[in-house]
C-alpha positions as CSV (number, residue, x, y, z in Angstrom):
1,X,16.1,0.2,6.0
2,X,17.8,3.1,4.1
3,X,17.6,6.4,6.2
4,X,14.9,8.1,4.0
5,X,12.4,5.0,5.0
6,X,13.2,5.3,8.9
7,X,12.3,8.8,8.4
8,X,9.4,7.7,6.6
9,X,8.5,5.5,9.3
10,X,9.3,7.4,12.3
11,X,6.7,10.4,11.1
12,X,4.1,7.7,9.9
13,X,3.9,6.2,13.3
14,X,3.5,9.8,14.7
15,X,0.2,10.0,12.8
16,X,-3.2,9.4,14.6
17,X,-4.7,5.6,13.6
18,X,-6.8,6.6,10.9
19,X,-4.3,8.6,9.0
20,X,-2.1,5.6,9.6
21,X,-4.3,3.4,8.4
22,X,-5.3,5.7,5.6
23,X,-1.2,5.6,4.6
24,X,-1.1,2.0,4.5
25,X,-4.3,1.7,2.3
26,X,-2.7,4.1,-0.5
27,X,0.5,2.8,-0.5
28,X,-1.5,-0.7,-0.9
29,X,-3.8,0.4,-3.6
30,X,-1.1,1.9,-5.9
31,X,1.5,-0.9,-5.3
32,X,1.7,-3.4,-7.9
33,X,1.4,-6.8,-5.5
34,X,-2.4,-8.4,-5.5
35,X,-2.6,-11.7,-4.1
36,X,-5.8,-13.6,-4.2
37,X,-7.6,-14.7,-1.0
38,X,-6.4,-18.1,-2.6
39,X,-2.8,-17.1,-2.6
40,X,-3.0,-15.3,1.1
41,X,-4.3,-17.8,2.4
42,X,-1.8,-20.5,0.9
43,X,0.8,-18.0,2.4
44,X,-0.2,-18.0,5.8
45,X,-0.8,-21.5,6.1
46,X,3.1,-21.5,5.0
47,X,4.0,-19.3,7.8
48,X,1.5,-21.3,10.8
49,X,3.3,-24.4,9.5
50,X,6.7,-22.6,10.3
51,X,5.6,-21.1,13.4
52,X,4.3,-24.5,14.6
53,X,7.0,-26.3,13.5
54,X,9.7,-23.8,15.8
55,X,7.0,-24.0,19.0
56,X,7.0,-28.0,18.5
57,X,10.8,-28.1,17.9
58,X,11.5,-25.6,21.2
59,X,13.0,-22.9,19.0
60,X,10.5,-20.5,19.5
61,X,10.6,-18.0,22.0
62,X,7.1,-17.5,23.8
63,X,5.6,-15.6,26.7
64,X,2.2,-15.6,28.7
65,X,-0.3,-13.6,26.8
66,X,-1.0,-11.8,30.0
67,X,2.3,-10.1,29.0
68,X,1.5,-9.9,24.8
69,X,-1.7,-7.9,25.9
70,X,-0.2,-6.2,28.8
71,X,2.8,-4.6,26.2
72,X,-0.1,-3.7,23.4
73,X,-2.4,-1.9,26.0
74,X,1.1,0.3,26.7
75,X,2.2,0.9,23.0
76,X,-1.7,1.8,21.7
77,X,-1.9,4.4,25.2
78,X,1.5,6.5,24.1
């Protein structure tokens, strides 16, 4: 990322969720990318099949959800 977006970032994330949110879903409206539900969907059966296929092959690295979970309770409490 180029400096500008870090910074962009950085004081983003220090926004409450709903201005967040609110960020994401202007930046979203006015960008030029639409995909159908079609092609979304088409995508993330792409990136399942990839994430299964790593999990199956013992490339990917996993962790009890207890910890997943344990690590979003901390981040959404800052």
């Amino acid at each position: 990322m180029t400096a500008i977006m870090d910074q962009v970032c950085k004081e983003a994330l220090e926004l409450p969720l709903d201005q967040r949110l609110t960020v994401v879903c202007r930046i979203l409206d006015q960008s030029d990318v639409y995909l159908s539900s079609e092609q979304v969907e088409k995508e993330w059966d792409g990136v399942i099949r990839e994430r299964m296929e790593r999990y199956d092959c013992g490339k990917a690295k996993t962790r009890p959800a207890s910890e997943v979970f344990d690590a979003l309770d901390k981040r959404l409490s800052e």
